[in-house]
C-alpha positions, 0 to 999 in steps of 0.5 A: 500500500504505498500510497495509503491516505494519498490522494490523487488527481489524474487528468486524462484518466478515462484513457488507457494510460491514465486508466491504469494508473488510476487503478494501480494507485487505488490498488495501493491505497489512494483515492483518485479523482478520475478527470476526463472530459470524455465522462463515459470514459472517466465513468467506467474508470471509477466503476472499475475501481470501485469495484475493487474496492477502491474510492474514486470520483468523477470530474470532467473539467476542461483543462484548456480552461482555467477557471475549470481547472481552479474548480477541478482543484477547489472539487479535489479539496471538497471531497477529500481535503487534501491534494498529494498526488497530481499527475498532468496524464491529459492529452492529444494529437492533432498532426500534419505536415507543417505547411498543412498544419492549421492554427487550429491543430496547433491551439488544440495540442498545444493547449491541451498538453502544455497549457493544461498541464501549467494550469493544473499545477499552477491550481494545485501547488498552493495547496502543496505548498501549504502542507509542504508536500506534494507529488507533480507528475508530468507526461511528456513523450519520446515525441519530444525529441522530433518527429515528423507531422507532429511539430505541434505534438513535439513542441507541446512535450518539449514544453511539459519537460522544459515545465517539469525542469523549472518547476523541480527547481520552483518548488523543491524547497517545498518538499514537493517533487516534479518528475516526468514520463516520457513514453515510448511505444506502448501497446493501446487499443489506440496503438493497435490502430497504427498502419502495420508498417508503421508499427514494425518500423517503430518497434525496429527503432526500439532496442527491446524489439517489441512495445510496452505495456500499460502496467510499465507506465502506471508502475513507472508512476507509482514509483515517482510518486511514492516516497521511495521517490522522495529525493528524486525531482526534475527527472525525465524517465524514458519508459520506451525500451531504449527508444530515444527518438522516432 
């Protein structure tokens, strides 16, 4: 139980990483706030762990929004007075070669992977910083080192890891820790969508020859945000099998 009377808050936890992260943490005790703005998905996330016997609740603040987003915080600590855990899991994809790219493809990543991301740790940290603990987990991607048709994409996951760096250093003399996963190719219902070709060309740019799995990204982020990760903070872990780069 290593996160017993934790408390956590997940964006993007009607999908199939944040999914598996909620339900391993409540497994070790937490209880997880489920945001999603898919509410049928955040929905049967909460269903899940409940029927485990787990504590989870629903919010589906927009996080592109920053009034939405303070609410989602203020709901936080209207439940269950405390926030420990906040993990900026929320995300998208809109992509396109650069010359075909809209401004609209470029707003719609960009806000939701970076600009929610400083939002929800911009609502959050106060309350950390009251307590002088607190656990700030973002997600980044292997995406953030380049590739093609995803300059939105890349230039967004660059950002949550320039964030995660600036914010270790802003709050680590509260006590809180700022980590960063960088997936590489895991095996989702979304990944198993990808054109055959593209799959095995992936999978060769991957030393361990094969994809992850959900479990790898939700054990990766317990461990960073459990206290046998207390001295560790601005970190960008590569759970990608030895992938640097598309």
């Amino acid at each position: 139980m290593k996160l017993k009377d934790k408390v956590a808050l997940i964006t993007g936890a009607g999908g199939d990483l944040g999914r598996g992260m909620a339900i391993l943490f409540a497994q070790e005790g937490a209880r997880v706030m489920v945001n999603d703005i898919n509410v049928e998905k955040a929905e049967k996330t909460v269903e899940i762990i409940i029927d485990q016997g787990g504590t989870a609740t629903v919010d589906n603040s927009d996080l592109t929004n920053s009034k939405s987003v303070r609410q989602m915080i203020d709901h936080v600590m209207k439940e269950w007075g405390k926030l420990d855990i906040l993990v900026n899991n929320a995300g998208d994809v809109k992509d396109a070669l650069l010359v075909k790219m809209t401004d609209e493809d470029w707003d719609f990543v960009v806000d939701l992977n970076l600009k929610g991301s400083f939002f929800c740790a911009r609502a959050a940290a106060p309350h950390m910083i009251e307590r002088g603990y607190g656990k700030i987990l973002n997600f980044s991607s292997m995406a953030y080192k380049g590739n093609i048709g995803q300059v939105n994409y890349t230039s967004a996951k660059a950002g949550v890891v320039g964030m995660t760096q600036a914010l270790g250093l802003e709050l680590a003399k509260y006590s809180i820790n700022v980590n960063c996963i960088a997936p590489g190719l895991i095996e989702t219902p979304k990944a198993a969508t990808l054109d055959e070709k593209v799959r095995n060309y992936l999978i060769k740019k991957t030393p361990m020859r094969r994809m992850g799995e959900i479990i790898d990204i939700a054990k990766t982020a317990l461990f960073l945000v459990s206290d046998d990760a207390k001295f560790i903070t601005r970190q960008v872990i590569h759970v990608s099998g030895g992938m640097e780069g598309f």
